[in-house]
N, C-alpha and C positions, 0 to 999 in steps of 0.2 A: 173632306173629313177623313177620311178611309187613308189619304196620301198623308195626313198629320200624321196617324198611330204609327203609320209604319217606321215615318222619319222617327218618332217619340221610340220605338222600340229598341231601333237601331242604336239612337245613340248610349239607349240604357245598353246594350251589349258590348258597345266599346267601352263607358264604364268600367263595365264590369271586367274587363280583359286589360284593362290597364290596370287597374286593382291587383290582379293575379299575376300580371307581367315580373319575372326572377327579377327584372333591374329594378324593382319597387320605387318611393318614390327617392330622389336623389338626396342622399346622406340620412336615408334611414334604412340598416339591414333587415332583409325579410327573410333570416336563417334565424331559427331560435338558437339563443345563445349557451354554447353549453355549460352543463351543470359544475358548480364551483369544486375545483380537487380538493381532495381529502387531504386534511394536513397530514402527515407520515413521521411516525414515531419510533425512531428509535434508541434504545436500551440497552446498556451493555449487560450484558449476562455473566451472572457470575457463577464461580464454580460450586453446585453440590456435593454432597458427598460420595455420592457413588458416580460419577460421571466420569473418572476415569484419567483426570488431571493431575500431575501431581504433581502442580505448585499453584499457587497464590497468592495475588498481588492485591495488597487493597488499593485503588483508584486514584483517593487523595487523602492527606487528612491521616486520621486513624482508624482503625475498623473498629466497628459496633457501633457508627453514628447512624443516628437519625435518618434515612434517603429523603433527597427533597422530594416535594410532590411532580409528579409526572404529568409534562405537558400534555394538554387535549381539548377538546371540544368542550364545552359546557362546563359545569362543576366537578370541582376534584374529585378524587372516589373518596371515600370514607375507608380510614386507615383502618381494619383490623388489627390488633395486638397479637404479638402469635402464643401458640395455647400454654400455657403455664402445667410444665410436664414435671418439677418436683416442690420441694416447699425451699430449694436454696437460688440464691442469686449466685450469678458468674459474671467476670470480667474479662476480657483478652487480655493478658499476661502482658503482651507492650500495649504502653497507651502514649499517644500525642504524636507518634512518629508512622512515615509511613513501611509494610512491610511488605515479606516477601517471604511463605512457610511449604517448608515441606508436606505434603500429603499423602506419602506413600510409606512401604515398607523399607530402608534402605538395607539396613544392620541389623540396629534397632529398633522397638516398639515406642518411639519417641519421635518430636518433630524438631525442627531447626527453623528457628525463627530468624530470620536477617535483616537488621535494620542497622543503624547508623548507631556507631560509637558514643557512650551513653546516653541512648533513649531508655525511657523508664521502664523497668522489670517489678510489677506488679501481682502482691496477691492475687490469684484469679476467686478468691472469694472470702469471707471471714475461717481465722484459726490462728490456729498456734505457731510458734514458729517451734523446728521438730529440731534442725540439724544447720550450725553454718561452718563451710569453709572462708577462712580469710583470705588465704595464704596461698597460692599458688605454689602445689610441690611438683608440677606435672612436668617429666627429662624428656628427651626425646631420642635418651641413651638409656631408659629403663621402661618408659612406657609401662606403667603401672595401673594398673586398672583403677584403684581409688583415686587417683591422681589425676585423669583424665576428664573430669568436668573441670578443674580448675575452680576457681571460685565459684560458690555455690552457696544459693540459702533453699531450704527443703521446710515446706509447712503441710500440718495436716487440716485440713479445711473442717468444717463443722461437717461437712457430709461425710468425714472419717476418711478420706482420700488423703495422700499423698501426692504434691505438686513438687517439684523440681526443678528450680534455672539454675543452669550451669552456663559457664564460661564468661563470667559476669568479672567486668572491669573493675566495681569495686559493688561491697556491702553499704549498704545505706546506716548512717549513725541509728544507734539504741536498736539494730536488730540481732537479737542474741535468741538463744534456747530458750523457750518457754515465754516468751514476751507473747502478749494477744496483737493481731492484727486484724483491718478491717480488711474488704472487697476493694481493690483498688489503689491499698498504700504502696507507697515506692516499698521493695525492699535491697533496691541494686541497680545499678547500673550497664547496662549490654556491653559486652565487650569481646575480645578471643584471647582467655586464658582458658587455663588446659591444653588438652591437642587442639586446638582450636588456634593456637599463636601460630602468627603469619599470615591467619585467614582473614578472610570478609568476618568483622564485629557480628554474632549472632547471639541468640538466644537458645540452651540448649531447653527444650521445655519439655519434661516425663512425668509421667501419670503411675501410679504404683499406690501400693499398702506399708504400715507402716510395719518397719522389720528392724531387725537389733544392726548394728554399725558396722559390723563385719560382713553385710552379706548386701554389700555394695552394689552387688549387682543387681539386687531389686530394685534400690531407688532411682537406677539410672533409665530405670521403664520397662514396664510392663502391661500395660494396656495400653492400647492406640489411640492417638490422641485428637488428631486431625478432625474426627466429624464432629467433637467438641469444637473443640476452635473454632470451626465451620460455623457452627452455631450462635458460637459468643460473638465473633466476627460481623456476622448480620443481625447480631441484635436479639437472640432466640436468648437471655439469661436466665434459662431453669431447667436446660436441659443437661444432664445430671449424666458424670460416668462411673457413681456410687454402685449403679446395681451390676456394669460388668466387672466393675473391679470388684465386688464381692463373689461374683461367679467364679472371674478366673482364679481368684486366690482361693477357692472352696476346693478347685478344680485343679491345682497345682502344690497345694501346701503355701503354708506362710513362708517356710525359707527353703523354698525352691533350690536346689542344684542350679549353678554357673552351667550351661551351654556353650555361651558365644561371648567371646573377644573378653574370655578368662584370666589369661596370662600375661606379665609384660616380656622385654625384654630380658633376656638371660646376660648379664655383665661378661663382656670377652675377659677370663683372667688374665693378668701381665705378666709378661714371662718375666721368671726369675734365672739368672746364672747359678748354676748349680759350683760349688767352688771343689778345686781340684781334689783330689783325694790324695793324701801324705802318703807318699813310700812308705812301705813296712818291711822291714826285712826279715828274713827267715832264719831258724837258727844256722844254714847248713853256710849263711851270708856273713857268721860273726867271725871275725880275724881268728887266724891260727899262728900262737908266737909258738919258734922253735927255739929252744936253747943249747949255745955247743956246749 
């Protein structure tokens, strides 16, 4: 009886050690399998305003769409709207095409939009239309400061701002002085008149107040444009540069003094021949007749 238990023990111990044996049993693994990786997301990052970039490219498409929803785990987030900072709507200025904008100081207080030879140049919001050039007068033998956006149409938006695209290919039918326009109408097409011929097709786009015709060089910018853009760009449409442009022009006068890239060209005059100058003779030169 005593010799059963022992046997009965024993073999419960082998059992048991076969059980626990690392080669477990054949084609089942006895390593806990590890945990599933995390899917990895990434995002292309785009440029802020103060981040120190100073250009940008929208991705595809045209800027201010919609971002698709971003891959991940479980359900999508829940889209916030971003916060409604005035009572006006804004557009980016090209729409349908992809671009490529200045974000710095170069010259001027103005940015440079680059896109493809007539892509759409767009109200950036409801107003008026203030001022249009047809006509390309811009030399590259007088370089004249009015002359330098080359075609151009200029509107004062309902926020009392001045917009500006210059070096536009052509004006879009029925846009004249004083016609109403919505957020978003065509009024021109991108192109490089002005100093802008020869170059890459852009858009020249300035932000300013509204000033009398001779003092050109307000409309060609005056407030910086860029962290609008920034903003219209990704979809922010109420972020408003009504109150620096009422600062700076509190802050500067309405018709500010010309500073920078005032003057054009001074014309080389053509030489002229001066024509010879006629003998004159003196009395002491007039013949003397003698008579015998």
């Amino acid at each position: 009886m005593r010799s059963g238990r022992v046997t009965a023990f024993a073999g419960l111990v082998l059992l048991t050690a076969g059980c626990t044996t690392s080669a477990g049993v054949p084609g089942i693994s006895t390593v806990p399998p590890a945990p599933p990786a995390q899917d990895t997301i990434v995002s292309a990052a785009t440029a802020g305003p103060d981040d120190g970039q100073s250009f940008r490219t929208s991705p595809s498409g045209a800027p201010g769409a919609t971002p698709l929803p971003t891959p991940g785990v479980g359900d999508d987030p829940v889209r916030v709207p971003p916060p409604k900072l005035s009572s006006h709507t804004y557009v980016f200025p090209v729409a349908g095409c992809k671009v490529t904008y200045a974000r710095k100081l170069l010259v001027l207080p103005k940015s440079t939009i680059w896109a493809k030879k007539g892509c759409r140049f767009v109200a950036p919001i409801d107003g008026t239309v203030h001022e249009v050039n047809a006509e390309d007068r811009w030399r590259s033998s007088t370089d004249r400061g009015p002359d330098r956006e080359g075609r151009f149409v200029a509107i004062i938006g309902a926020d009392g701002v001045r917009y500006l695209g210059g070096h536009l290919d052509s004006i879009a039918d029925g846009i004249r002085p004083g016609v109403k326009v919505k957020a978003g109408q065509v009024l021109g097409r991108v192109g490089n008149s002005g100093n802008a011929a020869g170059g890459a097709p852009n858009l020249y786009f300035a932000v300013s107040w509204e000033s009398p015709a001779g003092y050109w060089w307000v409309r060609r910018g005056m407030v910086k444009p860029w962290k609008y853009l920034d903003a219209w760009f990704d979809g922010n449409r109420t972020y408003s540069p009504r109150k620096e442009m009422l600062d700076l022009r509190k802050r500067m006068g309405a018709t500010p003094q010309c500073t920078v890239l005032c003057t054009g060209k001074q014309p080389t005059p053509t030489p002229t021949s001066k024509p010879k100058p006629k003998p004159t003779r003196s009395p002491d030169d007039e013949p003397v007749f003698i008579e015998d």
